[in-house]
ZADO-1210 file (C-alpha; in nm, 4 decimals, padded with zeros to 6 digits):
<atoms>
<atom x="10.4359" y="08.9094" z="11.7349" code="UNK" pos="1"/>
<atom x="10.5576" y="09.2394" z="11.5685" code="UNK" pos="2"/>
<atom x="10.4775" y="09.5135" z="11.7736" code="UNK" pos="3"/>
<atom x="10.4940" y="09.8874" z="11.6567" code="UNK" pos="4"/>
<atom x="10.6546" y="10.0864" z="11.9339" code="UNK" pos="5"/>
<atom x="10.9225" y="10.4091" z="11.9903" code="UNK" pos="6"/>
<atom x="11.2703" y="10.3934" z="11.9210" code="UNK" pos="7"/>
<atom x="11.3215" y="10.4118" z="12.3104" code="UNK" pos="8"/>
<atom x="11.0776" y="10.1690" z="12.3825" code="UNK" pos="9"/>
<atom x="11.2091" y="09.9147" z="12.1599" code="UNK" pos="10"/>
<atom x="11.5933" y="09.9910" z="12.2406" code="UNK" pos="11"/>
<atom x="11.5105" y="09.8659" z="12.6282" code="UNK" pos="12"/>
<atom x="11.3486" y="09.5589" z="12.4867" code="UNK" pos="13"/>
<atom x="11.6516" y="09.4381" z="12.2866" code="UNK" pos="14"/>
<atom x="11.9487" y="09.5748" z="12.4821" code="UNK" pos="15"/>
<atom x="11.9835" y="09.3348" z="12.6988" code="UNK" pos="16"/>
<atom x="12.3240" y="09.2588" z="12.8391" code="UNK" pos="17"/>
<atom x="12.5342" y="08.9205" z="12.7111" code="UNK" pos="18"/>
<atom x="12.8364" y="08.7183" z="12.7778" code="UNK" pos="19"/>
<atom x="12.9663" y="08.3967" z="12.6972" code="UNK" pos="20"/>
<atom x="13.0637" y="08.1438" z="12.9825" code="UNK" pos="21"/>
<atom x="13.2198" y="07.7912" z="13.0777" code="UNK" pos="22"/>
<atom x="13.0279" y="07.4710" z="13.0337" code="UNK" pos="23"/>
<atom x="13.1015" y="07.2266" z="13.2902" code="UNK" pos="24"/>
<atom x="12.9953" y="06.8371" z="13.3262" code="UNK" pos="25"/>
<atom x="13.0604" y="06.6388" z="13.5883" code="UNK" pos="26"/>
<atom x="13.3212" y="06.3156" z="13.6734" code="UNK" pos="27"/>
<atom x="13.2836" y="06.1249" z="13.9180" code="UNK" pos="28"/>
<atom x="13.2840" y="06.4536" z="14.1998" code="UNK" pos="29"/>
<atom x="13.4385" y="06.6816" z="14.0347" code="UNK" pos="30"/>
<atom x="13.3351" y="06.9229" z="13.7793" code="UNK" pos="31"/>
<atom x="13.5470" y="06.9827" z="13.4209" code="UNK" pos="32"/>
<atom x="13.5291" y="07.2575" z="13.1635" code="UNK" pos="33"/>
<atom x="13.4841" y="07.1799" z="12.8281" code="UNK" pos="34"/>
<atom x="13.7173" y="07.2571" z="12.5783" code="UNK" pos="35"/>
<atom x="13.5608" y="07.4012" z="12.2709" code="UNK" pos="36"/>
<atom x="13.2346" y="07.4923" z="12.3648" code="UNK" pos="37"/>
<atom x="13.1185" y="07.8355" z="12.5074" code="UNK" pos="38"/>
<atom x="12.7420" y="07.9450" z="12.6582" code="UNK" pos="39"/>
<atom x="12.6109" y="08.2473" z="12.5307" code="UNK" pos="40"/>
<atom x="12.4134" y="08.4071" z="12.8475" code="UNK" pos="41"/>
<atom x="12.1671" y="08.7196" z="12.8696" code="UNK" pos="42"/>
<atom x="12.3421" y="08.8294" z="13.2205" code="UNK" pos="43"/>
<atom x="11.9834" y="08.9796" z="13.3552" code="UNK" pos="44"/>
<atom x="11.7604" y="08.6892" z="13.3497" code="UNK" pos="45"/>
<atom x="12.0385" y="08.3456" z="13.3438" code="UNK" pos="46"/>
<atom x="11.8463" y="08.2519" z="12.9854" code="UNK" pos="47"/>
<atom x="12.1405" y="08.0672" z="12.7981" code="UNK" pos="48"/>
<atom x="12.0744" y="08.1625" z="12.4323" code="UNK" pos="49"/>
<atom x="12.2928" y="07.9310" z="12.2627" code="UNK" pos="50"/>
<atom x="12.5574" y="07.6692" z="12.2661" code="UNK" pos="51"/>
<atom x="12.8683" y="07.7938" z="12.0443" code="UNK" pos="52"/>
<atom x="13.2475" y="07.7438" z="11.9554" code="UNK" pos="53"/>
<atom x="13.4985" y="07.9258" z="12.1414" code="UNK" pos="54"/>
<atom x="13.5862" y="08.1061" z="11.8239" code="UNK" pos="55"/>
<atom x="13.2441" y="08.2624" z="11.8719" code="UNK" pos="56"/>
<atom x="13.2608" y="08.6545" z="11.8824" code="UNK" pos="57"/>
<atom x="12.9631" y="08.7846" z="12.0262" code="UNK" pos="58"/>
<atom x="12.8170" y="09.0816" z="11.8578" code="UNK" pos="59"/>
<atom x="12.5591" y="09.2462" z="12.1189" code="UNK" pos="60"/>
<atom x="12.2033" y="09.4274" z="12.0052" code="UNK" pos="61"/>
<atom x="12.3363" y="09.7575" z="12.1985" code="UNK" pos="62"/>
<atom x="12.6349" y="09.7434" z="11.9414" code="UNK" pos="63"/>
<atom x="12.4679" y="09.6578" z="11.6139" code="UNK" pos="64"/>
<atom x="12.1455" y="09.8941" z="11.6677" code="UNK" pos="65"/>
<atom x="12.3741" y="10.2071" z="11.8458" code="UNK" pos="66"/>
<atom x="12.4414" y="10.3556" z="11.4973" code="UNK" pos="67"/>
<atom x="12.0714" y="10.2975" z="11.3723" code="UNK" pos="68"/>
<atom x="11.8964" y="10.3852" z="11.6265" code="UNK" pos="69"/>
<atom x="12.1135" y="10.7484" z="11.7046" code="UNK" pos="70"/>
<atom x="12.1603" y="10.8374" z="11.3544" code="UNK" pos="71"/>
<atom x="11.8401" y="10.6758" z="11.1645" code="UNK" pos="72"/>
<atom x="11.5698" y="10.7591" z="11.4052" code="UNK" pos="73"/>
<atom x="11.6557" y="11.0680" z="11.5456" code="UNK" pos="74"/>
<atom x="11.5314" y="11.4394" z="11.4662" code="UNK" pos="75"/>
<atom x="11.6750" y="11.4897" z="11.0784" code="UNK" pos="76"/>
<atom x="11.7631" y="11.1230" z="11.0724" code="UNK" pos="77"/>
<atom x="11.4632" y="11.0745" z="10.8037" code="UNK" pos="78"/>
<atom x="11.3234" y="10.6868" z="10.9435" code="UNK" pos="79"/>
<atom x="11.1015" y="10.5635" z="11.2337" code="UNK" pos="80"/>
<atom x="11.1091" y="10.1787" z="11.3839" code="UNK" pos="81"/>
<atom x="10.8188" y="10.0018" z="11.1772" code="UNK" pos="82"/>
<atom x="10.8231" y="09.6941" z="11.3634" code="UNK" pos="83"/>
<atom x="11.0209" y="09.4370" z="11.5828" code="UNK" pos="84"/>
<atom x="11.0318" y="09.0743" z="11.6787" code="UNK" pos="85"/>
<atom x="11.2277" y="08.9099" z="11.9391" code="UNK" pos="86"/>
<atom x="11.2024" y="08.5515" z="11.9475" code="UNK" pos="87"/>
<atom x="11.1804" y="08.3219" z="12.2581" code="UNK" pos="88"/>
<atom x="11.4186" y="08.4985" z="12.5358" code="UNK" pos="89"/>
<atom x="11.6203" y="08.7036" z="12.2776" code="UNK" pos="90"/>
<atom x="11.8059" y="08.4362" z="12.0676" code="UNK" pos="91"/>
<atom x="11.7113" y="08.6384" z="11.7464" code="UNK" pos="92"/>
<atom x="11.6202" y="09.0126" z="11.6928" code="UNK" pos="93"/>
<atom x="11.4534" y="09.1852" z="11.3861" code="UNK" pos="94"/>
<atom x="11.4179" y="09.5469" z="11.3681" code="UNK" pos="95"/>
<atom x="11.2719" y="09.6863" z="11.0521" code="UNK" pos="96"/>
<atom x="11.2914" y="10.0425" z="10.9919" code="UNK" pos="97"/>
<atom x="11.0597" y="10.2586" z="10.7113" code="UNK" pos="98"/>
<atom x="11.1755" y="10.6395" z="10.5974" code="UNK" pos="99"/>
<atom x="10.9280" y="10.8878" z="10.7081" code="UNK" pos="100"/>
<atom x="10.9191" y="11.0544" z="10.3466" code="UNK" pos="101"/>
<atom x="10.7688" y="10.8821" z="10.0578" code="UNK" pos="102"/>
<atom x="10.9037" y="10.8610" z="09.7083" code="UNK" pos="103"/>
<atom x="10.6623" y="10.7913" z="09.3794" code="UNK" pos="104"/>
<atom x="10.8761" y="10.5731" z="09.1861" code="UNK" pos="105"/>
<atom x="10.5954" y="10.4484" z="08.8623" code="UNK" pos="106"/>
<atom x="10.4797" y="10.8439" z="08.7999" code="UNK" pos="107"/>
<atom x="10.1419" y="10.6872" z="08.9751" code="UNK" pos="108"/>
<atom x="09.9676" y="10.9229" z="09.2449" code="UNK" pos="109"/>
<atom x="09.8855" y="10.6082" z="09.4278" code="UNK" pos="110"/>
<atom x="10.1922" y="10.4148" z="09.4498" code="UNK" pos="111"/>
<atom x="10.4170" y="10.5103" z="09.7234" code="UNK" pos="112"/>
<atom x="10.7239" y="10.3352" z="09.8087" code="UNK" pos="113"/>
<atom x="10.9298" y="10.3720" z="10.1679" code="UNK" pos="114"/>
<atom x="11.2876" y="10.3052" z="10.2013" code="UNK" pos="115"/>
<atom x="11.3437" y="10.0227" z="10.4063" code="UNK" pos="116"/>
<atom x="11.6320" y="09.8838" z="10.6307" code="UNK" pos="117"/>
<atom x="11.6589" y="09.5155" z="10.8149" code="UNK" pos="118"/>
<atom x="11.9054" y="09.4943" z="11.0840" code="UNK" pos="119"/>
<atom x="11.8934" y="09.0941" z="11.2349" code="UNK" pos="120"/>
<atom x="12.1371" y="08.9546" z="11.4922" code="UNK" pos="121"/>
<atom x="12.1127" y="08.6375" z="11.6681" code="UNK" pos="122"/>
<atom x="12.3270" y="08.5091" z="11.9664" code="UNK" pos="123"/>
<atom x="12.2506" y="08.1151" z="11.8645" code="UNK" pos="124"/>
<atom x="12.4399" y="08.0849" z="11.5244" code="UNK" pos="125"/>
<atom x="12.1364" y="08.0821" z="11.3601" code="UNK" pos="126"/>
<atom x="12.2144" y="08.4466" z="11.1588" code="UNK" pos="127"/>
<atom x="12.4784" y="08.6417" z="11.1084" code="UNK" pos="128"/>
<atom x="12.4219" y="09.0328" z="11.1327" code="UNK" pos="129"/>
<atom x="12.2499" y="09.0936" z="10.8675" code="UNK" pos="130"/>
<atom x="12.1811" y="09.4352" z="10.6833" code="UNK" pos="131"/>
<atom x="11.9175" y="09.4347" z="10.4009" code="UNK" pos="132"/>
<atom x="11.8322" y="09.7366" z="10.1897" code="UNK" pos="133"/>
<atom x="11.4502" y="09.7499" z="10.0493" code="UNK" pos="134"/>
<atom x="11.1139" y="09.8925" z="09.9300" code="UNK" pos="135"/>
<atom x="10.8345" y="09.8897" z="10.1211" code="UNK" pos="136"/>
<atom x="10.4817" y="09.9602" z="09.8575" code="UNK" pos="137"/>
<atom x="10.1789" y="10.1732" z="10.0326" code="UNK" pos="138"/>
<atom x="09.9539" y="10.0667" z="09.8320" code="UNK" pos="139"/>
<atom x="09.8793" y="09.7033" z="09.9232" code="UNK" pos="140"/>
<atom x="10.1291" y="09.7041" z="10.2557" code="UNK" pos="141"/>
<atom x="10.3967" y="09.5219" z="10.0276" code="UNK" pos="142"/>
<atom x="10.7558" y="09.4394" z="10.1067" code="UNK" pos="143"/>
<atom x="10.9310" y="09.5238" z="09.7232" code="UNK" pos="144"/>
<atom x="11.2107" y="09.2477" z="09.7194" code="UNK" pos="145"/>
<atom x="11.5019" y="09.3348" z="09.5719" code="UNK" pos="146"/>
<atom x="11.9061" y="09.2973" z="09.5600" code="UNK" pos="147"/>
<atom x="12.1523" y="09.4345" z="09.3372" code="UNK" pos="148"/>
<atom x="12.4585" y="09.2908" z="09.3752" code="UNK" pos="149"/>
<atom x="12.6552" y="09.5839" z="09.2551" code="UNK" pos="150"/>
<atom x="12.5018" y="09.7978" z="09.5491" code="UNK" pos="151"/>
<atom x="12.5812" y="09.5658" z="09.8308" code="UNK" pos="152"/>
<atom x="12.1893" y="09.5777" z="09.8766" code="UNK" pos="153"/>
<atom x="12.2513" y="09.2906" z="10.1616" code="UNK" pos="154"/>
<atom x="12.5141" y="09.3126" z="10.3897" code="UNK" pos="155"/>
<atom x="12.6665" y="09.0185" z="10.6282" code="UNK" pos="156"/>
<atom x="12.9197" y="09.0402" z="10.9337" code="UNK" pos="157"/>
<atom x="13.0039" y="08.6821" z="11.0806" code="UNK" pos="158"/>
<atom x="13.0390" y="08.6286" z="11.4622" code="UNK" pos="159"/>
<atom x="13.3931" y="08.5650" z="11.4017" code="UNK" pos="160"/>
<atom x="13.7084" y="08.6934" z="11.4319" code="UNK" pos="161"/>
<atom x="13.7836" y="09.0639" z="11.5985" code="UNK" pos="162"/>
<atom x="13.4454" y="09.2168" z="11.5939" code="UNK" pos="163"/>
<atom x="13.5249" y="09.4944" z="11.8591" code="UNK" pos="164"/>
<atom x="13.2550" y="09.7616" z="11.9408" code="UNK" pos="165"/>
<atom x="13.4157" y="10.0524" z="11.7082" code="UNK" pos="166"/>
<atom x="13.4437" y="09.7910" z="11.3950" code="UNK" pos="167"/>
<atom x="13.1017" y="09.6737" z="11.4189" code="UNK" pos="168"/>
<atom x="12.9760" y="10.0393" z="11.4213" code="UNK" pos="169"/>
<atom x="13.1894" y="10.1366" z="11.1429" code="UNK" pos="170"/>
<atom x="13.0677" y="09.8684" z="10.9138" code="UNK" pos="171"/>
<atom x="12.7242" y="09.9681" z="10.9447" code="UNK" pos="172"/>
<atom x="12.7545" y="10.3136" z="10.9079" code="UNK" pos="173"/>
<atom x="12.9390" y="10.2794" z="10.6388" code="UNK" pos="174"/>
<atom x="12.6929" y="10.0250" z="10.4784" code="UNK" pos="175"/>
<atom x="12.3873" y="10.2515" z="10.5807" code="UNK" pos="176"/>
<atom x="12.5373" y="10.5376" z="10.3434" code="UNK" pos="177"/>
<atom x="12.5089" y="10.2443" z="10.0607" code="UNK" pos="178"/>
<atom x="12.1444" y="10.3319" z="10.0728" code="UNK" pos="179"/>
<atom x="12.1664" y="10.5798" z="09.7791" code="UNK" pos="180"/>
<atom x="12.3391" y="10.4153" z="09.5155" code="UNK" pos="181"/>
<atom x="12.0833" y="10.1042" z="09.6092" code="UNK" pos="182"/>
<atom x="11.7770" y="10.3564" z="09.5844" code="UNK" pos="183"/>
<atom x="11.8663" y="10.4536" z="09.2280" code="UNK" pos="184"/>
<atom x="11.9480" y="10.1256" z="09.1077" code="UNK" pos="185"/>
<atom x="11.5944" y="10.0236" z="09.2158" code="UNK" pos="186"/>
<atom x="11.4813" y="10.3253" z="09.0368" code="UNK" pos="187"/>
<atom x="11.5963" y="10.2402" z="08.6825" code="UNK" pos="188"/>
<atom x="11.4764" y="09.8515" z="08.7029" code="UNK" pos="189"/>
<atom x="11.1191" y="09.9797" z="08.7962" code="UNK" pos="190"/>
<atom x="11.1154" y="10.1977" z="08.4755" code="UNK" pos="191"/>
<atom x="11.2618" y="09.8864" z="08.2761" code="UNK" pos="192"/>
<atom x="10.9860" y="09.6449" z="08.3738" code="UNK" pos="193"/>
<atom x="10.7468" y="09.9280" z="08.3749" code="UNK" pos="194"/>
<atom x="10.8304" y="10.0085" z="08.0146" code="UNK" pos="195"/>
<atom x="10.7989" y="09.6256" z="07.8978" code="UNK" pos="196"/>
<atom x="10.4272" y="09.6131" z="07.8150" code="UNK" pos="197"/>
<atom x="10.2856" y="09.2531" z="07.7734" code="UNK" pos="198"/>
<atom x="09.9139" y="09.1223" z="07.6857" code="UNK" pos="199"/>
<atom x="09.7354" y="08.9945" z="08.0454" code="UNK" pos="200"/>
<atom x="09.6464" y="08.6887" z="07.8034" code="UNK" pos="201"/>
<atom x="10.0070" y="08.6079" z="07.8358" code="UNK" pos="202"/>
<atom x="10.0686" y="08.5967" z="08.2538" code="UNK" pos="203"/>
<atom x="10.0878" y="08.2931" z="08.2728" code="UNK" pos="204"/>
<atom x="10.3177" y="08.1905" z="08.0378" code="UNK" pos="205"/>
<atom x="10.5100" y="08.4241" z="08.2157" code="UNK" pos="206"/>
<atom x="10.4786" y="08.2766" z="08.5346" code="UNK" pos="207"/>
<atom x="10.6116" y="07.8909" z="08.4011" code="UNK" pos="208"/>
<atom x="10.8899" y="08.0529" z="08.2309" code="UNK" pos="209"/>
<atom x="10.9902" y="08.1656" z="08.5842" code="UNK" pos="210"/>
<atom x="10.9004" y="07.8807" z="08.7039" code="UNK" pos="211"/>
<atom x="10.6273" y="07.8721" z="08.9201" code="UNK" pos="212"/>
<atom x="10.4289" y="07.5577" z="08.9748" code="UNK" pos="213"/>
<atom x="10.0263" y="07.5345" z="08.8795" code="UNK" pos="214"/>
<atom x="09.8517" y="07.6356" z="09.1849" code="UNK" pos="215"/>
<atom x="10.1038" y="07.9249" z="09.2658" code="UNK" pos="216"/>
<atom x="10.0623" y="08.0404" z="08.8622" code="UNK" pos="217"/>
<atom x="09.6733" y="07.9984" z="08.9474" code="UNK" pos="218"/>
<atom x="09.7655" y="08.2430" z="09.2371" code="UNK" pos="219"/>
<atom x="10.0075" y="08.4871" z="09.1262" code="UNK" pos="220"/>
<atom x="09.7322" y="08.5806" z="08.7793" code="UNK" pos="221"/>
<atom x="09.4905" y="08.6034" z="09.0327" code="UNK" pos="222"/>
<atom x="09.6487" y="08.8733" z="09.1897" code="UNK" pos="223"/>
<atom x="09.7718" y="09.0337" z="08.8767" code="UNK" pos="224"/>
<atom x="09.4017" y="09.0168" z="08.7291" code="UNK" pos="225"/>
<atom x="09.2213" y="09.1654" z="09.0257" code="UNK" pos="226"/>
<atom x="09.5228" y="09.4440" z="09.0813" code="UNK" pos="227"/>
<atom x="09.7448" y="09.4841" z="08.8394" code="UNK" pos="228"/>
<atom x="09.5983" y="09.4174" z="08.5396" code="UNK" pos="229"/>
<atom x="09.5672" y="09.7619" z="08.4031" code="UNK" pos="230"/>
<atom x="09.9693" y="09.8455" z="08.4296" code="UNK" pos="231"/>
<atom x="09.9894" y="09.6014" z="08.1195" code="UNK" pos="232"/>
<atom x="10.3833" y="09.5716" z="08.1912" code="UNK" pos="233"/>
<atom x="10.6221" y="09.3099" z="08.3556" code="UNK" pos="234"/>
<atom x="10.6103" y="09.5685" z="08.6689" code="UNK" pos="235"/>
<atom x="10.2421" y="09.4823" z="08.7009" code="UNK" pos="236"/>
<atom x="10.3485" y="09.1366" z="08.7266" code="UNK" pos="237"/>
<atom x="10.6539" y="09.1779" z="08.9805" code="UNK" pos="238"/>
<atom x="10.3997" y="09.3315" z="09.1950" code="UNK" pos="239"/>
<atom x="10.1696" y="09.0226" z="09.1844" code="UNK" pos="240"/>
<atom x="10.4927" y="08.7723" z="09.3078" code="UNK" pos="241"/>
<atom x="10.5364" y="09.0553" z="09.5580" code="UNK" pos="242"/>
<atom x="10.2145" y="09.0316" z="09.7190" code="UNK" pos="243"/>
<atom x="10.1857" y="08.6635" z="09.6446" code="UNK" pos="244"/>
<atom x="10.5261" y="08.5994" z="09.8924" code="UNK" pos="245"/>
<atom x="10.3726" y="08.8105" z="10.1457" code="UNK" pos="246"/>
<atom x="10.0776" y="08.6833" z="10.1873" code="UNK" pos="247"/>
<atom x="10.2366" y="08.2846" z="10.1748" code="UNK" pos="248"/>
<atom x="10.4488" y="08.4499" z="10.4501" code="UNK" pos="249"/>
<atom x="10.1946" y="08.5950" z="10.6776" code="UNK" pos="250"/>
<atom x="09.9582" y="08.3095" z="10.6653" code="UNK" pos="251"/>
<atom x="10.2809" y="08.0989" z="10.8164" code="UNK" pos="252"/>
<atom x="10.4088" y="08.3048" z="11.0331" code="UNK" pos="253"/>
<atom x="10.3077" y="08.6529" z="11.0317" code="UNK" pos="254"/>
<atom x="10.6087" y="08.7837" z="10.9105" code="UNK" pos="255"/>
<atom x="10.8144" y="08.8749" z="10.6403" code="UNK" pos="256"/>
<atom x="11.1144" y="08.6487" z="10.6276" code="UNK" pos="257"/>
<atom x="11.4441" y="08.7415" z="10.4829" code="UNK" pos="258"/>
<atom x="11.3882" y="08.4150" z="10.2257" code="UNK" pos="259"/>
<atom x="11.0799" y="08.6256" z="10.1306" code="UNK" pos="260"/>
<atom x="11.3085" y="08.9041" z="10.0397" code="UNK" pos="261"/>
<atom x="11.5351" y="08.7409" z="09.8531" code="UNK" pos="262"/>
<atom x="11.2958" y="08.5155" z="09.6421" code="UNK" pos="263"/>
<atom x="11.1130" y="08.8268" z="09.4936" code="UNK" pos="264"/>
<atom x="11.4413" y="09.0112" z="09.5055" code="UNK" pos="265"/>
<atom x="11.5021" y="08.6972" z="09.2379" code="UNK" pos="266"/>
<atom x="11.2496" y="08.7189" z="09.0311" code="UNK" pos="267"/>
<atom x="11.3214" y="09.0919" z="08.9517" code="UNK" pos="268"/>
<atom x="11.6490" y="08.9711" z="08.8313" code="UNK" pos="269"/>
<atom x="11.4692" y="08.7111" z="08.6060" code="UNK" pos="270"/>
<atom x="11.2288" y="08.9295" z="08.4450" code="UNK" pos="271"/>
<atom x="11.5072" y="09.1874" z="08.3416" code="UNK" pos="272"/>
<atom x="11.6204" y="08.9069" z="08.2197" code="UNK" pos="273"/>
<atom x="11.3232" y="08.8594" z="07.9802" code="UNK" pos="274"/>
<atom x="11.3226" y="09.1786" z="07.8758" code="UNK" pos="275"/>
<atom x="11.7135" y="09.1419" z="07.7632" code="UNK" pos="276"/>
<atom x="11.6751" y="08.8663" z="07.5929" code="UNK" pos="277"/>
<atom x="11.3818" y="09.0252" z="07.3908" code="UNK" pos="278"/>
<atom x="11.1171" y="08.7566" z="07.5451" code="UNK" pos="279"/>
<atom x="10.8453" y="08.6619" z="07.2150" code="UNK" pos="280"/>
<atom x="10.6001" y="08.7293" z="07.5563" code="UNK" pos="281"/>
<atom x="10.6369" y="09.1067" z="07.5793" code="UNK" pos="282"/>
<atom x="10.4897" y="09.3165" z="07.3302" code="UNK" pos="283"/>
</atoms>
């Protein structure tokens, strides 16, 4: 269940302490260590959170969330902690964080957008630590997908290899500063689909040419008819697959998944598409 809390309170939820130990099983009456497999353990409470390789580096919460949490959240640091999930007895954590100022990226009084950053880290090789860069709409509540490769708008480090404390910190500080170049890019493709005006008669040939099946086509125009309708543009109907993935996402889980993310984060890269290859469907 997300929770909205402080940056303090959150920080004592998810820095919890971690080590990897010896698995032992036992012949005849004595007890031998495996070989190639490791326990990760949270030290205060004896949960083991997963079974992994001995070539397993363990990257802890307290190392990937030091840098976001001092410099992000902090006086002049510009973001606050919009929510937080951590799953079972801390296998997997999810911090989102929103910017406290808003931007008005369509030249529309009620559209707002938030910068928003992802951190995930797991400790059961389910996820790598992940970084995603994103938009966060006001107006309906809506997580923006979007990923431009040339901005590094994701950002992976595997639980391999020398991951010491200082490394791990530089990488994401380094990566946070990305933000900028990101933020722009996402400026200019909002203006692009803005400015490619299309008849609503034509949504939903839209929507097969990117694929979509009948019922979620049915869905999607839906949305566009009853919100979007009067932007008249390809933006109008990247909003509707927006709003379409959260909602399919919240009525699973109540949550916004990374796949989420990166689906509508897709389907901006398709309609640019359209509008490069001079689609017969926009006007």
């Amino acid at each position: 269940m997300m929770k909205k809390l402080t940056a303090n309170d959150v920080l004592k939820r998810i820095n919890f302490p971690v080590m990897k130990k010896s698995l032992f099983y036992k012949e005849n009456d004595s007890f031998v260590e495996l070989e190639d497999r490791k326990a990760v353990v949270r030290t205060d409470t004896g949960d083991a959170l997963g079974l992994v390789s001995n070539n397993y580096q363990v990257i802890s919460n307290a190392d990937v969330f030091a840098v976001p949490f001092e410099t992000m959240t902090s006086k002049n640091g510009g973001y606050d902690v919009n929510r937080f999930s951590l799953f079972n007895s801390g296998e997997k954590t999810f911090v989102e964080f929103l910017s406290r100022d808003t931007y008005n990226l369509e030249g529309k009084s009620d559209e707002g957008y938030k910068k928003k950053i992802i951190f995930s880290n797991s400790y059961d090789r389910s996820k790598s630590l992940t970084m995603i860069f994103g938009m966060f709409r006001l107006i309906c509540s809506n997580g923006a997908g979007y990923f431009q490769k040339e901005t590094k708008a994701s950002y992976r480090i595997i639980h391999m290899g020398d991951m010491g404390k200082k490394i791990v910190r530089n990488k994401i500080s380094e990566n946070i500063k990305c933000f900028d170049s990101y933020f722009e890019s996402y400026k200019k493709d909002i203006k692009i689909l803005g400015d490619a005006k299309i008849n609503p008669a034509v949504t939903s040939k839209i929507l097969e040419e990117l694929k979509f099946g009948k019922r979620s086509v049915k869905n999607v125009e839906e949305i566009y008819n009853a919100n979007y309708i009067k932007y008249n543009s390809l933006l109008g109907v990247y909003h509707a697959i927006t709003w379409y993935f959260k909602e399919f996402e919240q009525k699973r889980d109540n949550s916004i998944t990374e796949a989420a993310l990166y689906r509508t984060a897709m389907y901006m890269t398709l309609l640019k598409k359209m509008v490069s290859s001079k689609s017969k469907l926009i006007s």
